[in-house]
Residue frames relative to the residue before (quaternion, step in Angstrom):
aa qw qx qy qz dx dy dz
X 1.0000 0.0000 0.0000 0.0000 0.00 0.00 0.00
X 0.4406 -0.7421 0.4403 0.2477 3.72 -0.45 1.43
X 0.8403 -0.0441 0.1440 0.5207 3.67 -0.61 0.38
X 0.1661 0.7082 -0.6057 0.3226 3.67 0.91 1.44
X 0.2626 -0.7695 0.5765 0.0810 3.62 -0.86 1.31
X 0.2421 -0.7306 0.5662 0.2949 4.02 0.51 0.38
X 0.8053 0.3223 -0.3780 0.3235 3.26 -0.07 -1.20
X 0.5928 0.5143 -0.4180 0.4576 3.65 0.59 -1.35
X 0.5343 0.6162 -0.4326 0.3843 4.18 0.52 -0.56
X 0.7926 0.2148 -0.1409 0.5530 3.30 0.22 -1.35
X 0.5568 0.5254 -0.4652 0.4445 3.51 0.39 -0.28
X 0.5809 0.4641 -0.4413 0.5024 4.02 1.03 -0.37
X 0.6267 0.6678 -0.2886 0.2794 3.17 0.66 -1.07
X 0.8468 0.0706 -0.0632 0.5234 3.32 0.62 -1.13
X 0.4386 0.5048 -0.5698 0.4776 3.21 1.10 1.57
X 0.7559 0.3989 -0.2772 0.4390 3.61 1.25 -0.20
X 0.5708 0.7053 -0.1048 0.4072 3.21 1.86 -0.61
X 0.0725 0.7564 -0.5704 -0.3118 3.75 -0.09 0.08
X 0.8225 -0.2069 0.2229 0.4806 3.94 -1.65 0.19
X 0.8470 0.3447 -0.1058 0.3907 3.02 0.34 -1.68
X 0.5749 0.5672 -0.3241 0.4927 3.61 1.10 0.03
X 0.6486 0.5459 -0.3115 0.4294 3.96 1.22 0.23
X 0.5359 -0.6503 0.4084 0.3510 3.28 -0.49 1.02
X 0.6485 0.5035 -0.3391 0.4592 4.36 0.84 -0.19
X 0.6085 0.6416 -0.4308 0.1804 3.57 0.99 -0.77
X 0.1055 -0.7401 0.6638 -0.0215 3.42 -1.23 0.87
X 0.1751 -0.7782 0.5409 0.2668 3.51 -0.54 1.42
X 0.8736 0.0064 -0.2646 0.4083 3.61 1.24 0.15
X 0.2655 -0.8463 0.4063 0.2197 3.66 0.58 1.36
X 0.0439 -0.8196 0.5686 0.0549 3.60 0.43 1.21
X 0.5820 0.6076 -0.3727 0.3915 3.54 0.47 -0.40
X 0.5296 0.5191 -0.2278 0.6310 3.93 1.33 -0.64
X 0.8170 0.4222 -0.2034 0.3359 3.43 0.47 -1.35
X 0.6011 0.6193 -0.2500 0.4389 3.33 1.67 -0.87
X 0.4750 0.6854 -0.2429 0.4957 3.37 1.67 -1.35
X 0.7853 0.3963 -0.1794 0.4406 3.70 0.15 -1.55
X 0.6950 0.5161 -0.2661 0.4241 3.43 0.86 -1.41
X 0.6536 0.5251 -0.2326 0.4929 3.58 1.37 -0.82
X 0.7393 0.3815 -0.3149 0.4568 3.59 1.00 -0.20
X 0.5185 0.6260 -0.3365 0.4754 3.49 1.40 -1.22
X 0.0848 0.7281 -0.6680 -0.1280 3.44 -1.54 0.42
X 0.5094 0.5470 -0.2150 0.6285 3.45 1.68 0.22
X 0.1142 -0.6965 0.6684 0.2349 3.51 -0.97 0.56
X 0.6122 0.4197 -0.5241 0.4176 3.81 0.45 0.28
X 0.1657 0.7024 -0.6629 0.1994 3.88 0.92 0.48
X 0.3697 -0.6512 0.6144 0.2483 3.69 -1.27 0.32
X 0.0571 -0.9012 0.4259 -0.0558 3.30 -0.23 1.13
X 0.0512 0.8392 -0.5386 -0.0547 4.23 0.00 0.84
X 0.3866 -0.6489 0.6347 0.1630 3.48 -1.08 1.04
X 0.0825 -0.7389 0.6534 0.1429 4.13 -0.10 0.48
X 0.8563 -0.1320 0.0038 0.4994 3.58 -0.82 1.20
X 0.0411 0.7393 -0.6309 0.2317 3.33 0.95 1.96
X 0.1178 -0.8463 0.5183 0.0352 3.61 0.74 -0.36
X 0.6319 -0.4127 0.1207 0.6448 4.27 -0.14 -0.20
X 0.1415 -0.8332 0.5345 -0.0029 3.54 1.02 0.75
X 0.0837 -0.6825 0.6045 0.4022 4.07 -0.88 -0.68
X 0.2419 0.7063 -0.6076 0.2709 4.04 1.12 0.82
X 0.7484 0.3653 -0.2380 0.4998 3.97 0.27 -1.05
X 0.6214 0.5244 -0.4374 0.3842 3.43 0.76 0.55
X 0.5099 0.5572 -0.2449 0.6079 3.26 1.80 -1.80
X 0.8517 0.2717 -0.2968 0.3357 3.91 -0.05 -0.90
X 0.4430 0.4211 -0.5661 0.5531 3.81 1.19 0.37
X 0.8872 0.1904 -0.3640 0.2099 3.34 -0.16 -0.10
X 0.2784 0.5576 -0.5378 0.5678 3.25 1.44 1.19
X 0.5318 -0.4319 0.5791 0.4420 3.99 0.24 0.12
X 0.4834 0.4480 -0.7204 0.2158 4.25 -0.59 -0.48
X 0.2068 -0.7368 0.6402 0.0670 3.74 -1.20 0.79
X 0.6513 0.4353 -0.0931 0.6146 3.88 0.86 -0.47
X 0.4069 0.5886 -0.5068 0.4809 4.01 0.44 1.77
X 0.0826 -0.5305 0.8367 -0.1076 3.01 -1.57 1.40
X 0.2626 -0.6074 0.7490 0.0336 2.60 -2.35 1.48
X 0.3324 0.8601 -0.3538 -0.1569 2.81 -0.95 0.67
X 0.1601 -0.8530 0.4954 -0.0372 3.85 -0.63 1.14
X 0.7554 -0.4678 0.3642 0.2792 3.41 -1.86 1.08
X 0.6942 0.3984 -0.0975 0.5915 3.64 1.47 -1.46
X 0.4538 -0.6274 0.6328 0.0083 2.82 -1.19 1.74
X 0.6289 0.6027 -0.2936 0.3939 3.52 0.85 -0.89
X 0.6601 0.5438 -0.2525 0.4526 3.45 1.49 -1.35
X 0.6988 0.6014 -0.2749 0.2727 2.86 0.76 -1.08
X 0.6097 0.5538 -0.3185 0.4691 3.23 1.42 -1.33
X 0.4795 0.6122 -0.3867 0.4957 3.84 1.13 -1.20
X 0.8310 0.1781 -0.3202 0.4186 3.44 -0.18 -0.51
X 0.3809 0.5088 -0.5405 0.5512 4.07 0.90 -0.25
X 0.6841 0.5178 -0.4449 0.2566 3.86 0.06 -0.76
X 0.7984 0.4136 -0.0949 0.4271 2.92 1.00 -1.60
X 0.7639 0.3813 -0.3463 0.3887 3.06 1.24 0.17
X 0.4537 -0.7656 0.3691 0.2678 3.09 1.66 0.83
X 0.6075 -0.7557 -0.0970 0.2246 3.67 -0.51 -1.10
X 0.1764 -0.7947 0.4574 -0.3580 2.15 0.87 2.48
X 0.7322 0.5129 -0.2868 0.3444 3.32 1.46 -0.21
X 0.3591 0.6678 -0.4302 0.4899 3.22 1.41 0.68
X 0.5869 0.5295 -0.3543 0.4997 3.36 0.88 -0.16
X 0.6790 0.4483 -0.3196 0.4856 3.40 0.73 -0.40
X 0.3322 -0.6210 0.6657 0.2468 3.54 -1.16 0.64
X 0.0565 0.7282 -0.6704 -0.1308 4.34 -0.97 0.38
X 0.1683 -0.7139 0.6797 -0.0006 2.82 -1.51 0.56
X 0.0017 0.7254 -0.6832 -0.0837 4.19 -0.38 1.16
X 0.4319 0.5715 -0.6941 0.0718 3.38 -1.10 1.13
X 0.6456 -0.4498 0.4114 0.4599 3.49 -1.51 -0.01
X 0.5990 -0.5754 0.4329 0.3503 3.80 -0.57 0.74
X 0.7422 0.3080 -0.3227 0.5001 3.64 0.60 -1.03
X 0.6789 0.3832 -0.4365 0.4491 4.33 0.39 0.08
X 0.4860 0.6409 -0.4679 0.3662 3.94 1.40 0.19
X 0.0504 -0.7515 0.6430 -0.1384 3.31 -0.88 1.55
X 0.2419 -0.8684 0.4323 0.0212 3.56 0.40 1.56
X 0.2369 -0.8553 0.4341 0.1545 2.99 -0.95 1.25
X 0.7085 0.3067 -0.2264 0.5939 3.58 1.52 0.53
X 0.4779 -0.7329 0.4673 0.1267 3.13 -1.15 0.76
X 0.2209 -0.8604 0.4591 0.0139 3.50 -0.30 1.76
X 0.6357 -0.5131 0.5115 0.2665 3.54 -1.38 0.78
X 0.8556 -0.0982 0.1540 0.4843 3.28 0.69 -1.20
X 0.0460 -0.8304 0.5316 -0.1602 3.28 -0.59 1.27
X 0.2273 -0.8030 0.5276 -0.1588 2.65 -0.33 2.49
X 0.1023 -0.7966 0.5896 -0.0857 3.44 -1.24 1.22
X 0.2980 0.8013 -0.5035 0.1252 3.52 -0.06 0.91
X 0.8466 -0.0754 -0.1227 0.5123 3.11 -0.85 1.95
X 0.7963 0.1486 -0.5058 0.2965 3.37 0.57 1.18
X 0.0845 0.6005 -0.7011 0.3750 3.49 0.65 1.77
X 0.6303 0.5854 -0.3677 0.3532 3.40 0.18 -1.22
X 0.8268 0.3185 -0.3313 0.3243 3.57 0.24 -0.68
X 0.3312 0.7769 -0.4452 0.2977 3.12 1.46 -0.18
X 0.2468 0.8904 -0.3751 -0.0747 3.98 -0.58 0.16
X 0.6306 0.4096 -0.4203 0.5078 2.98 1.36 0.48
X 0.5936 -0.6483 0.3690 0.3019 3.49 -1.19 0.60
X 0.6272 0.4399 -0.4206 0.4860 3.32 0.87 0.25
X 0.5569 0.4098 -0.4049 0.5983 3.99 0.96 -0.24
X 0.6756 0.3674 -0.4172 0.4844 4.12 0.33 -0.56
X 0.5558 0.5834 -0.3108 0.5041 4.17 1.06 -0.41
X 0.5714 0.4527 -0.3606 0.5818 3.66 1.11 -1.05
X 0.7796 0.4657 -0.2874 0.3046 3.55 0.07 -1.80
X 0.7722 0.3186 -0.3019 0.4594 3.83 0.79 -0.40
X 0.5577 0.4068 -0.4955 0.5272 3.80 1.06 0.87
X 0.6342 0.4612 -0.3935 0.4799 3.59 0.73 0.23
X 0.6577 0.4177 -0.3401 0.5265 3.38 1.35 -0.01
X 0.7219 0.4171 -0.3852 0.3957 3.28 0.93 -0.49
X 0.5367 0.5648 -0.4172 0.4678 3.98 1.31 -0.40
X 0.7052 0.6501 -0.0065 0.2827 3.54 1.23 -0.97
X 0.7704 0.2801 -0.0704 0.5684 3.35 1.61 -0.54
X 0.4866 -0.6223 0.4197 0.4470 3.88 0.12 1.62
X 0.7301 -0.3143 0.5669 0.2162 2.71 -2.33 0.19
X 0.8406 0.0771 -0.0552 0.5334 3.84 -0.18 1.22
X 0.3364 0.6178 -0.5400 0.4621 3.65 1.61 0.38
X 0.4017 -0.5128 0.7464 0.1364 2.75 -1.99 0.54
X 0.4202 -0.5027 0.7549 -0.0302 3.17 -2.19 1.62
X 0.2839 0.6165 -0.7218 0.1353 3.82 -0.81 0.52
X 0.2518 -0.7098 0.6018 -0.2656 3.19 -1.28 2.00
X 0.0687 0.7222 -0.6870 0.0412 3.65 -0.42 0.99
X 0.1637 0.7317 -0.6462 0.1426 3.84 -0.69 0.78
X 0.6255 -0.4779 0.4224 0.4495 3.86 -1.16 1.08
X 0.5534 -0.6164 0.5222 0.2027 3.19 -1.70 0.77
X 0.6232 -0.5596 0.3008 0.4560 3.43 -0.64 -0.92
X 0.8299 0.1388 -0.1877 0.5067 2.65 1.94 0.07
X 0.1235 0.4870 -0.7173 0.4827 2.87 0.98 2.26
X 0.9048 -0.0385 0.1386 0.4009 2.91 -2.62 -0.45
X 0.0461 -0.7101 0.6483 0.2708 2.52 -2.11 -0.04
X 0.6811 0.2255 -0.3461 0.6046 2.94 1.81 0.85
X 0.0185 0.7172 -0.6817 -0.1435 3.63 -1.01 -0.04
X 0.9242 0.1251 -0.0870 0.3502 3.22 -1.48 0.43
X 0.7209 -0.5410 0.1179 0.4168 2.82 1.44 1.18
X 0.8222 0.3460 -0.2472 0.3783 3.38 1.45 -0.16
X 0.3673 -0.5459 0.4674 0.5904 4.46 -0.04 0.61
X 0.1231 -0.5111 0.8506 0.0146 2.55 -2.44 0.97
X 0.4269 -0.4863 0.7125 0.2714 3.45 -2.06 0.69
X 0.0012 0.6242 -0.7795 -0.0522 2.93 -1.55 1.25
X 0.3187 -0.7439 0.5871 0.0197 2.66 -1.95 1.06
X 0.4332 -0.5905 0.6138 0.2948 3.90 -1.69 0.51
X 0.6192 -0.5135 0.3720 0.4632 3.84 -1.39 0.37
X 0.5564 0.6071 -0.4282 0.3720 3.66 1.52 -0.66
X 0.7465 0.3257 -0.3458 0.4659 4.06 0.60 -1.28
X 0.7174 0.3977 -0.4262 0.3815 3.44 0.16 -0.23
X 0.5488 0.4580 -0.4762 0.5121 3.72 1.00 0.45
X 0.6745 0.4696 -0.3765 0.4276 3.28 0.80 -0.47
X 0.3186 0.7199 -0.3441 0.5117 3.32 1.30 0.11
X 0.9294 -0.0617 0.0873 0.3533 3.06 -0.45 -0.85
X 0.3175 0.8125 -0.4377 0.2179 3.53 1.62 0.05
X 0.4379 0.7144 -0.3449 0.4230 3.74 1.38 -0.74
X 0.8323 -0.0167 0.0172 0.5538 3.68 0.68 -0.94
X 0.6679 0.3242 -0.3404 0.5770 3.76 0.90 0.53
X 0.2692 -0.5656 0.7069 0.3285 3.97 -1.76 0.05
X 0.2596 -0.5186 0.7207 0.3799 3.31 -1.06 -0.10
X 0.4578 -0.5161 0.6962 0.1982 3.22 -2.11 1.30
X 0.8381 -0.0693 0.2927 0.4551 3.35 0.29 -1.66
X 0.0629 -0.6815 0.7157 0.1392 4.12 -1.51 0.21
X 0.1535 0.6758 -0.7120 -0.1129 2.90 -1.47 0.28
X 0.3630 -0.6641 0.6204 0.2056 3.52 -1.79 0.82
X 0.0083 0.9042 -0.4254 -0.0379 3.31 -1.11 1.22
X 0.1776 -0.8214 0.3412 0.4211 3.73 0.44 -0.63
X 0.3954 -0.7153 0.5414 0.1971 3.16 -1.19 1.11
X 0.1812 -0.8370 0.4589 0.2368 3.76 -1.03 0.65
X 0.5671 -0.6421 0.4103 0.3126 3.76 0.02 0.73
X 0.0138 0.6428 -0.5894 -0.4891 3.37 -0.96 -0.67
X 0.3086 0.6272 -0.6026 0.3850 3.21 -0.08 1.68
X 0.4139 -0.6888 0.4783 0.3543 3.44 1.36 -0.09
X 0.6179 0.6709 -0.2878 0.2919 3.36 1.00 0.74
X 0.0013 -0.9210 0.3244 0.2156 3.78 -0.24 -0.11
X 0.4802 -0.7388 0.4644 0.0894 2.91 -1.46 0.96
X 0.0342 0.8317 -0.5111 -0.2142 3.68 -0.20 -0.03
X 0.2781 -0.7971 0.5355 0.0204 3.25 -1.38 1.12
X 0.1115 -0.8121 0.5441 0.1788 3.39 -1.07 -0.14
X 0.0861 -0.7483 0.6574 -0.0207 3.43 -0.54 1.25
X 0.0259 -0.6427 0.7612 -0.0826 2.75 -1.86 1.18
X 0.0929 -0.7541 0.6501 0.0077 3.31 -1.86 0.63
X 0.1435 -0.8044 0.5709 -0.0806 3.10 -0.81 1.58
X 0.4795 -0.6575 0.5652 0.1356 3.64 -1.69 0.90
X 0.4899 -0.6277 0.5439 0.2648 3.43 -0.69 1.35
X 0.2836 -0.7450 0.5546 0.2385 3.53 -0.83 0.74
């Protein structure tokens, strides 16, 4: 895409967009929450949402007790949206607005949750960045959990192609420094009356 500006993109988006008007919204993403809640045995796990954006995940996991969560997303705009709504309950939250591929993390998370922006990743040097920042980046026995379009969801959203992936390439991905625990394939309903179909998987830091 010739002169494609990520941030200024999504930053239109959720300045023209409300929550409920995006093809991702989930007023509860139980499928994320089950993942985390099923690995975590600690509520002081260190937990990052990668392009949680006004997500309703940092809401569901303050009130699960997790104490120890960064959000982070490309849109500065999202971010505030959710500081809004969470009034100030957001002080608990660590945020972070950067573009996923220039994010060089200064701490090392338990668990490191990714839903629906791997997918947009498409060149092989931004998907090459994005798995050596996960692998420098997630303790010794953390858990990877990854929702990205299936092969037979989208092949675009928000106007822009995404790689979609089976539980097989995206293990092959990263099998070098992670096991996979589990995948599962699910569909997402829009409020567009539409569906998407994902595939979520979660893998154990070797």
């Amino acid at each position: 895409m010739v002169d494609f500006n990520r941030e200024e993109h999504w930053e239109t988006i959720y300045k023209t967009k409300e929550l409920k008007d995006v093809s991702w919204y989930q007023k509860i993403p139980q499928t994320s929450l089950d993942f985390i809640d099923q690995f975590s045995t600690s509520k002081t796990a260190k937990i990052i949402d990668v392009g949680g954006g006004d997500s309703f995940l940092v809401d569901h996991l303050l009130t699960m007790g997790y104490q120890d969560i960064t959000v982070l997303d490309i849109s500065e705009t999202a971010i505030n949206k959710a500081k809004e709504r969470l009034g100030s309950l957001a002080k608990n939250v660590k945020w972070i607005v950067e573009d996923i591929t220039n994010f060089r993390p200064t701490e090392i998370y338990d668990i490191w949750h990714d839903r629906a922006t791997f997918h947009f990743l498409n060149e092989q040097s931004e998907i090459n960045t994005y798995l050596k920042v996960i692998q420098n980046s997630i303790s010794p026995e953390g858990a990877l959990i990854i929702g990205a379009f299936s092969e037979d969801g989208p092949k675009k959203c928000s106007g822009i192609d995404i790689t979609q992936y089976s539980e097989e390439s995206i293990n092959e991905l990263v099998k070098d420094h992670f096991t996979k625990i589990k995948c599962t394939y699910i569909d997402h309903e829009t409020p567009f009356d539409t569906t998407q179909n994902f595939v979520f998987c979660e893998f154990r830091k070797k």
